[in-house]
Residue, then its C-alpha position, 0 to 999 in steps of 0.5 A: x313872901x315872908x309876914x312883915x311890920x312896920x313897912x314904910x309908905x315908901x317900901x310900900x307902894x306897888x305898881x300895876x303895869x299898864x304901860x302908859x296908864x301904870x298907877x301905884x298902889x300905896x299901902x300902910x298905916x299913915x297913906x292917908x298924909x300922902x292922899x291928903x298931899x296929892x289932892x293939895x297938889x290937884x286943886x292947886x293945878x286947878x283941877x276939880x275934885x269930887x269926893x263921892x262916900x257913904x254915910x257910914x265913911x262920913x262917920x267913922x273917918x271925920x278928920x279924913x274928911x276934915x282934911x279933904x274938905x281943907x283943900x277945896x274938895x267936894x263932898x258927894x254922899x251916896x244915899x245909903x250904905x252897902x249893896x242898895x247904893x249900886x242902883x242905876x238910880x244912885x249913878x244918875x244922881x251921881x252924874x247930875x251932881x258931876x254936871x251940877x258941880x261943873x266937873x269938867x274933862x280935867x276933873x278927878x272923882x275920888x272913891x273913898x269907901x268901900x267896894x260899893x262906893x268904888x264901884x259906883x264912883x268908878x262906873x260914873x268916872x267912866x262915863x261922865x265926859x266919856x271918862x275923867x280920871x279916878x282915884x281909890x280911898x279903900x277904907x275896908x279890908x276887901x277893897x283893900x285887897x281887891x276891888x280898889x285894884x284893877x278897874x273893874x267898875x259898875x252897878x248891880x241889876x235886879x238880874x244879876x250882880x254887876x251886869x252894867x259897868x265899865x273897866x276904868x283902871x284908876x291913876x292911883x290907890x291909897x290904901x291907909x291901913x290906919x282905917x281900918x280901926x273903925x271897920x265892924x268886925x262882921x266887914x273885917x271878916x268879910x275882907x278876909x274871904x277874898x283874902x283867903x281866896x287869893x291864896x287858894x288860887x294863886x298862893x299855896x304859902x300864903x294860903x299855908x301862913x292863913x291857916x296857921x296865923x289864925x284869925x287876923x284883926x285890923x292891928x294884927x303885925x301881919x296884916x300890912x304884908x298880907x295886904x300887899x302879897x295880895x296887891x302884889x298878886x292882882x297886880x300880875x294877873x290884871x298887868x297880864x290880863x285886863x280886861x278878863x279877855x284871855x282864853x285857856x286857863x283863864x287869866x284874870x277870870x281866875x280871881x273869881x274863884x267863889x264869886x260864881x256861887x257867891x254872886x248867886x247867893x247875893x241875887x237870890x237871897x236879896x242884896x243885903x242879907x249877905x255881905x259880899x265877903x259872906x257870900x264869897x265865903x260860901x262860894x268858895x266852900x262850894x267851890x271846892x267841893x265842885x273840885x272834888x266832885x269833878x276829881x281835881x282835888x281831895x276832900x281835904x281841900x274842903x276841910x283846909x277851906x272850911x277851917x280857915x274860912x271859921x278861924x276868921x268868923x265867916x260862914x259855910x253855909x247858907x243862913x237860910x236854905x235857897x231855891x237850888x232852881x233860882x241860884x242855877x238860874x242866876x249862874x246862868x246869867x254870870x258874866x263868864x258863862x259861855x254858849x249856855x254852859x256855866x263857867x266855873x273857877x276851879x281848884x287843881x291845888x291850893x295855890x293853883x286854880x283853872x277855868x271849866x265849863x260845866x253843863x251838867x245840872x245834876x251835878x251843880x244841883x247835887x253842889x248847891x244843894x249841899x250849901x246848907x250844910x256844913x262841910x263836915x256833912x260832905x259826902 
């Protein structure tokens, strides 16, 4: 798909197809007017509706909130800002503020934040009263063109990265891309990790276009048609594939290309140290050069990877060197290991990704092993 500007909020909304429960996805500058518009339309049905932000949200988008508090909404503030917020403590108190609020069964709880507060808020609409509807307010780059799609909800444990949660698809997605005027650039590039990830997986042209387009920014012309292309793509793969159900080549699994070695990195380092972007940035380094070391690609995927990783200010490597035992550990416990044996999103090509069991530690220990290091080092 060619890059494009200046779209409309009318030539840009897409559906992902879930039968009875589709819901669209309106993308571009000014999608906030057509939110504000349906949260009017909510309470003057007489329906409840719980905003739940962070404080950093609360901050750099004060006439956002201005206008959702016009119309009668509640405001919830979750206690803090990043990965520490997805705690089971900060879902209990979210549940007691519903309960305290008088939600009921016809209530709408609004995310408008960032993938930790998507995740938290969707998890508690999902369990609250059995489940009320839920609405998604990205307002960072990677919720933007991820976590706010497909209903993946939850919280982390100090076991692993979102081990309790619940699929909860939303009834609607309002990505304004005016919002991210006030991302910090060090949040932009994280976004553009799973940007870059869904090219590698699903997109060799997109893929191609990043590489060339050097390093985006929030008002760069090119960056509302990369937020759709993605959209577009996760669209397809959750329509297919829901619930992360399908076997063979592994469907909506596909998506996690880097996440198994990121979420390691994020565990084993601390939530916090790395952005979730950050850690995902590694992974797919690390990613890639499993491909190689498995045969399915040439070093060149490495170095494609890695270059574009740098255009857009992410890192390669570790910060700091980890315990190889730890994050073998913590891949142990990802969610899509099978019978003992780690499950991995592999490269065949850019643009064409697949699942693999791998068991052999030697080889994963010679991988992470090599995390420190930048892909120059690859041998």
């Amino acid at each position: 798909m060619a890059f494009v500007r200046g779209m409309t909020c009318n030539n840009s909304t897409i559906s992902v197809s879930l039968g009875a429960r589709a819901y669209p996805i309106h993308i571009g500058a000014g999608v906030r007017e057509v939110f504000l518009g349906a949260l009017d339309r909510l309470r003057g049905g007489g329906r409840a509706v719980f905003v739940v932000t962070s404080p950093a949200v609360v901050r750099a988008q004060a006439l956002l909130f201005e206008g959702i508090r016009a119309v009668g909404a509640v405001v919830h503030v979750v206690s803090c800002d990043g990965e520490g917020a997805k705690r089971a403590v900060e879902l209990e108190a979210l549940w007691e503020a519903l309960a305290v609020g008088c939600v009921d069964r016809g209530g709408v709880v609004v995310a408008v934040g960032g993938g930790v507060v998507g995740d938290l808020s969707g998890f508690a609409a999902a369990t609250y009263l059995r489940g009320v509807d839920f609405i998604q307010v990205p307002t960072t780059l990677l919720a933007m063109v991820d976590s706010a799609v497909g209903g993946k909800t939850g919280i982390n444990l100090g076991a692993g990265k979102n081990l309790a949660g619940a699929f909860h698809q939303p009834v609607a997605v309002y990505a304004d891309t005016g919002l991210l005027a006030t991302l910090p650039p060090r949040e932009f590039s994280a976004g553009m990790a799973e940007v870059i990830k869904t090219g590698l997986l699903g997109d060799a042209a997109l893929f191609a276009r990043l590489c060339g387009a050097g390093p985006l920014r929030w008002d760069h012309p090119a960056l509302e048609g990369v937020i759709r292309r993605c959209c577009e793509i996760k669209a397809v793969v959750v329509g297919a594939d829901e619930r992360e159900t399908a076997g063979g080549e592994g469907g909506r699994a596909l998506l996690n290309l880097g996440h198994t070695f990121g979420h390691a990195i994020e565990n084993v380092a601390g939530y916090g140290e790395y952005l979730h972007g950050e850690a995902v940035a590694v992974g797919l380094v690390l990613a890639a050069r499993l491909s190689v070391e498995l045969g399915l690609v040439g070093r060149d995927v490495v170095a494609s990877v890695a270059g574009v990783l740098r255009a857009n200010n992410l890192p390669l490597a570790l910060r700091r060197e980890l315990p190889v035992g730890a994050l073998l550990e913590a891949m142990r416990r990802d969610k899509k290991a099978r019978g003992g044996a780690m499950r991995f999103v592999v490269l065949r090509a850019v643009g064409e990704a697949g699942m693999c069991l791998v068991d052999d530690e030697v080889l994963l220990a010679r991988v992470l092993g090599a995390a420190h290091l930048e892909p120059v080092f690859f041998a």
